[in-house]
C-alpha positions as CSV (number, residue, x, y, z in Angstrom):
1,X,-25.3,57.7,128.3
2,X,-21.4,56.6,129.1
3,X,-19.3,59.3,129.4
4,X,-16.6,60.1,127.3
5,X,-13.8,58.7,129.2
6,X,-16.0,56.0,130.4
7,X,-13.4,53.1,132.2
8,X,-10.2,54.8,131.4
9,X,-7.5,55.1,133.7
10,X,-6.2,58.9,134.1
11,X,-3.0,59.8,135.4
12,X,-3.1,63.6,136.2
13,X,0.6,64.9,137.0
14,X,-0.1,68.4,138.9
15,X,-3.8,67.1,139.9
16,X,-3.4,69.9,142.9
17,X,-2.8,73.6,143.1
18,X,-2.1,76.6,145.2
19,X,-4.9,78.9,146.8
20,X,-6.5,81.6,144.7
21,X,-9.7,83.1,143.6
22,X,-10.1,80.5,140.2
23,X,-9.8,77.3,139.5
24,X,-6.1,76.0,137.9
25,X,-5.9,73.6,135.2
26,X,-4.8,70.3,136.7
27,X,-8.2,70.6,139.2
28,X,-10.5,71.7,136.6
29,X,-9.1,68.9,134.1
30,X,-9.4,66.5,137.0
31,X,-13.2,67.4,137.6
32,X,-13.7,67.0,133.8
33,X,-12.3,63.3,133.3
34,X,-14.5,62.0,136.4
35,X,-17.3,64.2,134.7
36,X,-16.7,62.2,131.7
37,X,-16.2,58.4,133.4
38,X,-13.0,58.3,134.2
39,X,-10.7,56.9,137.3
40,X,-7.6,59.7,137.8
41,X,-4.8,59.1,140.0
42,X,-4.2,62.8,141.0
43,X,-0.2,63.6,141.4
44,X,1.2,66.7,142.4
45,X,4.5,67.6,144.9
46,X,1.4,68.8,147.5
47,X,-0.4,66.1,149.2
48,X,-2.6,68.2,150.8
49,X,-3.3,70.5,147.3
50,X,-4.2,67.0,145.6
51,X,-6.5,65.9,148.4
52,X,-8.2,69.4,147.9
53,X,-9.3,67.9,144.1
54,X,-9.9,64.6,145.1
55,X,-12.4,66.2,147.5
56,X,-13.7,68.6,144.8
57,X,-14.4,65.3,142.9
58,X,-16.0,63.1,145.6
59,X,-18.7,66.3,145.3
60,X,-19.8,65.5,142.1
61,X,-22.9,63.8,141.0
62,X,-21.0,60.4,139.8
63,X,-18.8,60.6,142.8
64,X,-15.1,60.8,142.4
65,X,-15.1,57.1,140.2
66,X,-12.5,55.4,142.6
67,X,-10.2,58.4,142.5
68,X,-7.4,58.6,144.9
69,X,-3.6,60.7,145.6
70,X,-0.2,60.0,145.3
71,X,2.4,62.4,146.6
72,X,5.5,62.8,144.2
73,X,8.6,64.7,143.4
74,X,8.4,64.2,139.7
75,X,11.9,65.9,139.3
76,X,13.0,62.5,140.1
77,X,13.0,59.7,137.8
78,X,12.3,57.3,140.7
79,X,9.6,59.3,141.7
80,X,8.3,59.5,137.9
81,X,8.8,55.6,137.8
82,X,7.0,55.4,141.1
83,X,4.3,56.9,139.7
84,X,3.7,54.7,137.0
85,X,4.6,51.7,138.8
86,X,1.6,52.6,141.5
87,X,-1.0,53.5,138.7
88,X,-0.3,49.9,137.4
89,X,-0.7,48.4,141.0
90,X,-3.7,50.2,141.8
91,X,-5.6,50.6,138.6
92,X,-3.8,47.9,136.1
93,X,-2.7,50.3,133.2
94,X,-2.9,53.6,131.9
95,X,-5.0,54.3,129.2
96,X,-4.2,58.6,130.0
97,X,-1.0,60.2,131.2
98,X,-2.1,64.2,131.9
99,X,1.3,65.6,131.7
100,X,0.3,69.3,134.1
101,X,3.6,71.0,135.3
102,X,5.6,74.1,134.9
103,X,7.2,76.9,136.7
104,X,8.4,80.1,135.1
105,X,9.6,81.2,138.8
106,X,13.2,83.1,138.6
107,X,13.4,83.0,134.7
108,X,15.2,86.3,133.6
109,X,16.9,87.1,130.2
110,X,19.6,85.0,129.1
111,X,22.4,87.6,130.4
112,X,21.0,87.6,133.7
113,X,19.6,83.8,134.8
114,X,21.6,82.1,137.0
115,X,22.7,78.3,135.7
116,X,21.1,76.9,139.0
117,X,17.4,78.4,137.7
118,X,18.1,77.2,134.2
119,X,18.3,74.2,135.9
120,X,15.7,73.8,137.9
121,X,12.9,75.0,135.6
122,X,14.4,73.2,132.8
123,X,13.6,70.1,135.3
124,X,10.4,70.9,136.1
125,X,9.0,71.6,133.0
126,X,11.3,69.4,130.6
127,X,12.9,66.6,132.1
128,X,10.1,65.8,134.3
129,X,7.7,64.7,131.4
130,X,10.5,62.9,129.5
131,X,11.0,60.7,132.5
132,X,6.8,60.6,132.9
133,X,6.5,59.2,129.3
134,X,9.4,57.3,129.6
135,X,8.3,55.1,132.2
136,X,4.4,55.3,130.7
137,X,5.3,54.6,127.4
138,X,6.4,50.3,127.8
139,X,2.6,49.6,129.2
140,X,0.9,51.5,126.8
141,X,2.9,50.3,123.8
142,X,2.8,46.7,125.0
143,X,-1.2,47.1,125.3
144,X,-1.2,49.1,122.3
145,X,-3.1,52.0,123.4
146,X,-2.3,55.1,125.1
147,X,-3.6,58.9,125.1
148,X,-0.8,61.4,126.2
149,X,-1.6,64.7,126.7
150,X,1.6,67.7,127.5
151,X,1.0,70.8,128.3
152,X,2.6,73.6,126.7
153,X,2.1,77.6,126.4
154,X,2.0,80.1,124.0
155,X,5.3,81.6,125.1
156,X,6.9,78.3,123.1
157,X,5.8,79.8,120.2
158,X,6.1,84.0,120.5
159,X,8.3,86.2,122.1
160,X,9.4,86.4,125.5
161,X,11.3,88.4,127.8
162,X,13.0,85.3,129.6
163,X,14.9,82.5,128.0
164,X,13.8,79.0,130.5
165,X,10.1,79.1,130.3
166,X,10.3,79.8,126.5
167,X,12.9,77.1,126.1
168,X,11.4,74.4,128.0
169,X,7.8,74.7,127.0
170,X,9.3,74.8,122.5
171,X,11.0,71.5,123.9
172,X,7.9,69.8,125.0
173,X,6.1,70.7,122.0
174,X,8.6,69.1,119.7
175,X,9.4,65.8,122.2
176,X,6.2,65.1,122.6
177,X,5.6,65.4,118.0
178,X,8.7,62.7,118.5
179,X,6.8,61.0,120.9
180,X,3.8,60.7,118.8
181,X,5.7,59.9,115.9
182,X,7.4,57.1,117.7
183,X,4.7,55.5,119.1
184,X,1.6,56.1,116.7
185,X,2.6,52.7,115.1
186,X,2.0,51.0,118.9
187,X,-1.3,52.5,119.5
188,X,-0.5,55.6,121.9
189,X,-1.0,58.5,120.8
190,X,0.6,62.4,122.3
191,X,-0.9,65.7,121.9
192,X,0.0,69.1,123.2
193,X,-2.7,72.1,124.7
194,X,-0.8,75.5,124.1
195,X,-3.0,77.1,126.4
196,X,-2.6,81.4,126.0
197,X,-3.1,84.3,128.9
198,X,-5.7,81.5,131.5
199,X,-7.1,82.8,134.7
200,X,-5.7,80.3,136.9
201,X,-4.1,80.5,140.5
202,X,-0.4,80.2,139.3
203,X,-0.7,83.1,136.7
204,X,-2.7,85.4,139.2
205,X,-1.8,85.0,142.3
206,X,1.8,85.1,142.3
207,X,1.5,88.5,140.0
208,X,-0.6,90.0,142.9
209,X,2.4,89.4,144.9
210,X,5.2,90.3,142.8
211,X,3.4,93.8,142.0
212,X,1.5,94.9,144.7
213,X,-1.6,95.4,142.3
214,X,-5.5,94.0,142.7
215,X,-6.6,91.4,141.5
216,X,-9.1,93.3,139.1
217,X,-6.0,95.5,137.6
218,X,-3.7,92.1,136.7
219,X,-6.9,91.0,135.3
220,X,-7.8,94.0,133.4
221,X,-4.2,93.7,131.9
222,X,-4.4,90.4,130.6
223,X,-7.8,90.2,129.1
224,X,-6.6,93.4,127.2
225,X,-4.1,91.7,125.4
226,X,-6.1,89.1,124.1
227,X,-7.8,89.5,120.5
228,X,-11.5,88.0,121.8
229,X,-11.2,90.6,124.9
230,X,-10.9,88.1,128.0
231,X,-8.4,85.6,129.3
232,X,-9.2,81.9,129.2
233,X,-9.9,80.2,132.2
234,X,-8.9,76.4,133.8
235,X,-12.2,75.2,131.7
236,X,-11.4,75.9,128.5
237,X,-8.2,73.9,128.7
238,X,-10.0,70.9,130.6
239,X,-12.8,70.7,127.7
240,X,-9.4,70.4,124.7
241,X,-7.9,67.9,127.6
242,X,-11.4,65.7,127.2
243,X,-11.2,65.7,123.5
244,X,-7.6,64.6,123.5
245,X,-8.3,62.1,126.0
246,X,-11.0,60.5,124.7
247,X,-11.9,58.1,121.3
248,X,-13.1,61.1,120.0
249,X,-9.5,62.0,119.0
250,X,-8.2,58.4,117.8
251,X,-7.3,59.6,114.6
252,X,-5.5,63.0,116.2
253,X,-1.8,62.9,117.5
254,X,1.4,65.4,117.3
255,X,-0.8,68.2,116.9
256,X,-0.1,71.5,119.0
257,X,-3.2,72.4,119.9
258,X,-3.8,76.3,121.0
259,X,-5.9,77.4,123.5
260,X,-5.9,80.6,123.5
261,X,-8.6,83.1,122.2
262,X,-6.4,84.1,119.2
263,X,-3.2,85.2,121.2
264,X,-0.9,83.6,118.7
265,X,-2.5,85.1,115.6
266,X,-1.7,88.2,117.6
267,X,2.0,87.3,118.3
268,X,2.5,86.1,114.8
């Protein structure tokens, strides 16, 4: 039986990901589209990190489908067209653009955050995927079919502490609706995953750090605050990255899909 992404092209911006004891979300999305058929072109900043998944993916039963790395500085928008311009080369189109990055590194509350960190995680999180889409949008619409898939958080929608993270992940969610909006007549279609409180290398790791405390405690913490009991993990946002990705969801764009066990019904 194909898979569900059988013979589409993936594009997986932030494919890698720092050490920890899980699994983050642009691996385990990764695994899932070759699980499913498809080629990925894994991008991320980290050569080495996006090596790490392409090896993860050579390991699995299908092999890793033709698979392969590109290093990029997507803060760039010749490194974003770059990107785009070497999926063509090597592949001939994209049929998926997996829109993976985000730092919330250095926000503070709006009194307090320095313009340069405003800037730079605006960047990262924001400007980044315009310039992605931007360059990935002429192909698809030309071919007249196109899955892109964002990725968001719950903080876009709930109250935070910090102003950047908050602000820039709201701002993908309503781009990408005027992306979808612009384009559904052309064929492509863009979706956002709001994931909630995942168990994922960025979200753990760096709070070990920051606080001192186990891994078990920061864990503890989190899957307290969630109304099913426990904290997502990497998987649960792959699976909701397959749906979007695949035929299965032709009828499905501009929605803000939540991934979260029931954290915004907490949040209100």
């Amino acid at each position: 039986m194909a898979g569900r992404l059988e013979g589409k092209i993936a594009v997986i911006v932030g494919a890698g990901q720092q050490p920890g004891s899980s699994i983050g979300n642009g691996r385990a999305t990764a695994i899932r589209f070759a699980e499913e058929g498809a080629t990925c072109l894994l991008v991320d900043r980290n050569a080495e990190w996006a090596e790490e998944t392409r090896a993860a993916l050579a390991g699995l039963p299908g092999g890793d489908r033709g698979a392969s790395v590109l290093a990029a500085d997507v803060t760039e928008e010749a490194a974003c067209a770059a990107v785009v311009a070497e999926a063509e080369r090597r592949h001939g189109r994209i049929d998926i653009l997996h829109n993976n990055i985000g730092t919330s590194t250095g926000d503070r509350p709006t009194y307090d955050l320095p313009v340069e960190d405003w800037d730079r995680i605006l960047t990262l999180n924001l400007k980044s995927i315009f310039m992605l889409c931007k360059h990935a949008l002429p192909g698809m619409r030309d071919r007249r079919s196109g899955a892109i898939i964002n990725i968001s958080s719950t903080s876009s929608l709930s109250k935070r502490p910090t102003l950047a993270y908050k602000t820039s992940k709201g701002a993908i969610n309503t781009m990408t609706q005027h992306v979808a909006a612009e384009n559904a007549g052309h064929g492509v279609r863009a979706n956002v995953i709001v994931p909630g409180l995942i168990d994922t290398p960025m979200a753990i790791e760096r709070r070990v750090r920051e606080t001192g405390r186990s891994h078990a405690e920061i864990r503890g913490e989190r899957d307290g605050l969630v109304p099913m009991g426990f904290m997502g993990n990497a998987w649960d946002v792959a699976h909701a990255a397959v749906f979007l990705a695949s035929d299965e969801a032709r009828y499905v764009t501009g929605v803000l899909l939540p991934v979260d066990g029931g954290l915004l019904l907490k949040r209100g």
